[in-house]
N, C-alpha and C positions, 0 to 999 in steps of 0.2 A: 488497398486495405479499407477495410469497412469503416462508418465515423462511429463514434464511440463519447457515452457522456463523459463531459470532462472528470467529473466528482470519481467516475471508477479509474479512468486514466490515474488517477493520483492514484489511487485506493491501490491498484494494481502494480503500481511502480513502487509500492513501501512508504508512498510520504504519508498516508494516513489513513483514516479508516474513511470508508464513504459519507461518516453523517461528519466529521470533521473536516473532512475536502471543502463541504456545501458552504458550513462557516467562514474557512478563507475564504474560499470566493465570495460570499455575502460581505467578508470585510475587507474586498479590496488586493487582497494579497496575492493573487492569479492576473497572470497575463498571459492571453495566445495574441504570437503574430505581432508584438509589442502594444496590444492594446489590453486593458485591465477589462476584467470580465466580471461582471456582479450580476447576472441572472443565472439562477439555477437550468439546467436541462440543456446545455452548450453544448453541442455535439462539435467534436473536434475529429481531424484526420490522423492518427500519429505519425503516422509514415509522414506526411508534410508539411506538419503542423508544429511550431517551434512554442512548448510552455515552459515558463519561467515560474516560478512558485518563491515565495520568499528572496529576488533576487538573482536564483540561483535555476541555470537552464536543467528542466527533466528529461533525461535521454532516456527511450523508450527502449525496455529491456523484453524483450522476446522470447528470447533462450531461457525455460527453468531449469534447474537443478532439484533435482530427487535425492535423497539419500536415507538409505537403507540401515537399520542398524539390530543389531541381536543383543537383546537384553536376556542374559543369564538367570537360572533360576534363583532367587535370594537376594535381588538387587534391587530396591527398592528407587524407582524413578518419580519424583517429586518434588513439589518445594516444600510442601507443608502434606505430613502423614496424621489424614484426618484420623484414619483410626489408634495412633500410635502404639502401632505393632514392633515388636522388638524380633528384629530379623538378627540370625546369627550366620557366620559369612564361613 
């Protein structure tokens, strides 16, 4: 498997976003290989490479999941309805 910067490894496994990854690691909080890592642009193996993040080991997930779904006509998908439309059902 190809090496890969550590900051997307995180980004990519769900522990955070890319400019967040860069943070922990500036402050200590990343280790490969049981050693802490604090320079930006660490290219890491995943396939061989053991990181730890907050204490806690990241196992490298491969497999996505897709899912598909059918929104019906009048179903209003949102958290907040900037236009506040009044859909009747």
């Amino acid at each position: 498997m190809e090496k890969e910067r550590l900051q997307k490894f995180l980004a990519n496994q769900g522990i955070c976003s890319r400019r967040k990854a860069e943070e922990y690691i500036l402050g200590g909080l990343v280790s490969v290989n049981g050693e802490v890592v604090k320079e930006l642009g660490t290219k890491i193996d995943p396939s061989k490479d053991e990181v730890i993040f907050n204490g806690k080991k990241v196992s490298n997930i491969d497999k996505k999941v897709y899912i598909l779904l059918n929104k019906p006509i009048g179903y209003v998908t949102t958290t907040k309805d900037q236009f506040r439309k009044r859909y009747s059902t």
